[in-house]
C-alpha positions as CSV (number, residue, x, y, z in Angstrom):
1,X,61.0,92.5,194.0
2,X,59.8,91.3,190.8
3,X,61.6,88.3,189.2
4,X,61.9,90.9,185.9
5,X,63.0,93.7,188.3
6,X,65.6,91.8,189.5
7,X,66.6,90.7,186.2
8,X,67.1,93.9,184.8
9,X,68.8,95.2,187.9
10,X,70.9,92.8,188.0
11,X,73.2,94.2,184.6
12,X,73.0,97.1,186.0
13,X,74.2,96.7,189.3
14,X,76.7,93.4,189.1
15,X,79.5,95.7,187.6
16,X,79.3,97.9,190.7
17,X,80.0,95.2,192.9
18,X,83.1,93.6,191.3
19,X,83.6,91.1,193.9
20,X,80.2,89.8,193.1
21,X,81.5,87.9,189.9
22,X,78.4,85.5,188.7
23,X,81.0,82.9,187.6
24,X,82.8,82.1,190.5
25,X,79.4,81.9,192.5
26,X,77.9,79.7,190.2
27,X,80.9,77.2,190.6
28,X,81.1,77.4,194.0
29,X,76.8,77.1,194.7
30,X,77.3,74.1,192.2
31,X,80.0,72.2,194.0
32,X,77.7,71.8,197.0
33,X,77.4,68.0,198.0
34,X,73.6,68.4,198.1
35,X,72.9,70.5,194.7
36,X,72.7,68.6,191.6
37,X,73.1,71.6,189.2
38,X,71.8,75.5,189.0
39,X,68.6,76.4,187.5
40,X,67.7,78.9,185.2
41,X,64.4,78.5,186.5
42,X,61.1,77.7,184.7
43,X,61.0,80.5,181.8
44,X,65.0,80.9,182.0
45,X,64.8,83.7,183.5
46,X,67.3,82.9,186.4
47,X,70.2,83.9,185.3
48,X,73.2,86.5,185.1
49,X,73.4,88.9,181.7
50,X,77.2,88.6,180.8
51,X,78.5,90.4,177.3
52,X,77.3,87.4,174.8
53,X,76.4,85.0,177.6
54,X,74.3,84.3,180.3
55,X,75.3,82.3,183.9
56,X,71.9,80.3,184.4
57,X,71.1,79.9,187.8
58,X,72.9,83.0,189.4
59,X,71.5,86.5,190.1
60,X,73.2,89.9,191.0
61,X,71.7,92.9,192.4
62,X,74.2,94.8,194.6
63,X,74.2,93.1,197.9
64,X,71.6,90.5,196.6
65,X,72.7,86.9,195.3
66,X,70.1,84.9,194.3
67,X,70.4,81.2,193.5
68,X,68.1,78.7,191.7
69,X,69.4,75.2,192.1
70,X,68.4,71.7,191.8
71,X,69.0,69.5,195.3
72,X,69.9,66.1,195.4
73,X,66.8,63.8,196.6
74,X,68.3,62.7,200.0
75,X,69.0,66.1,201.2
76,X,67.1,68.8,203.6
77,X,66.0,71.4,201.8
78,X,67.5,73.5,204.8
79,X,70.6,71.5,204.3
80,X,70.8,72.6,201.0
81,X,70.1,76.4,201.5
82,X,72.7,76.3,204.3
83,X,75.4,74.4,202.1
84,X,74.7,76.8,198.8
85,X,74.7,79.9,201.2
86,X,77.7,79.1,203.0
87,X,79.6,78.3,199.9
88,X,78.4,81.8,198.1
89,X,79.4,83.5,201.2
90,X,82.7,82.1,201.0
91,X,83.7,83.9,197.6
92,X,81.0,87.1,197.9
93,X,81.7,88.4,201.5
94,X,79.0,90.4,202.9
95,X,76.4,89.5,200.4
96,X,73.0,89.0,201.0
97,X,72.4,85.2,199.8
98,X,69.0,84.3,198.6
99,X,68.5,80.5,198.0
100,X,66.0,79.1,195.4
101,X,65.2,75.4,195.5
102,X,63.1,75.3,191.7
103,X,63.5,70.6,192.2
104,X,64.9,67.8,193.6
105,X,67.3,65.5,191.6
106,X,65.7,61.9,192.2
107,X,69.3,60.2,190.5
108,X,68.8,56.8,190.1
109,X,65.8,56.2,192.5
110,X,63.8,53.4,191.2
111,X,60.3,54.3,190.6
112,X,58.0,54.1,193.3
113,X,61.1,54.2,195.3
């Protein structure tokens, strides 16, 4: 699937799955240890259509949650799929969690570092 089918699937389909509430996944997917913050993704296109707002980062499409985040440098990318996925499952049962790593945070690394 298309990142624009998705997109426009995903207003469609998020208010048939109410438990699926972009929100609450994109605080949970952001209070991972190893994620720095949610992406929107490189043309903003990575988000969730609300009425007069968007959630950046987060994706609905009936059983589908996608996430684009930003890791913290220091962390496994599997560790940070594993983390974001088990918190999304956590507060959208029986979704289907797709994980999107668009960087890494480097913090405070020196350069060269």
């Amino acid at each position: 699937m298309s990142q624009s089918e998705f997109s426009c699937l995903s207003a469609a389909k998020a208010a048939l799955v109410p438990e699926r509430d972009p929100d609450v996944i994109a605080a949970a997917a952001g209070g991972c240890p190893a994620v720095s913050r949610l992406s929107a993704g490189p043309f903003g296109a990575a988000a969730a259509c609300l009425p007069g707002r968007r959630v950046a980062g987060v994706q609905v499409a009936g059983e589908v949650v996608r996430v684009h985040v930003v890791g913290r440098y220091g962390h496994a990318m599997a560790e940070i799929g594993a983390q974001v996925r088990d918190a999304v499952a956590a507060v959208a049962p029986g979704a289907v969690v797709d994980v999107v790593i668009e960087d890494l945070d480097l913090g405070d690394l020196p350069p060269g570092g």
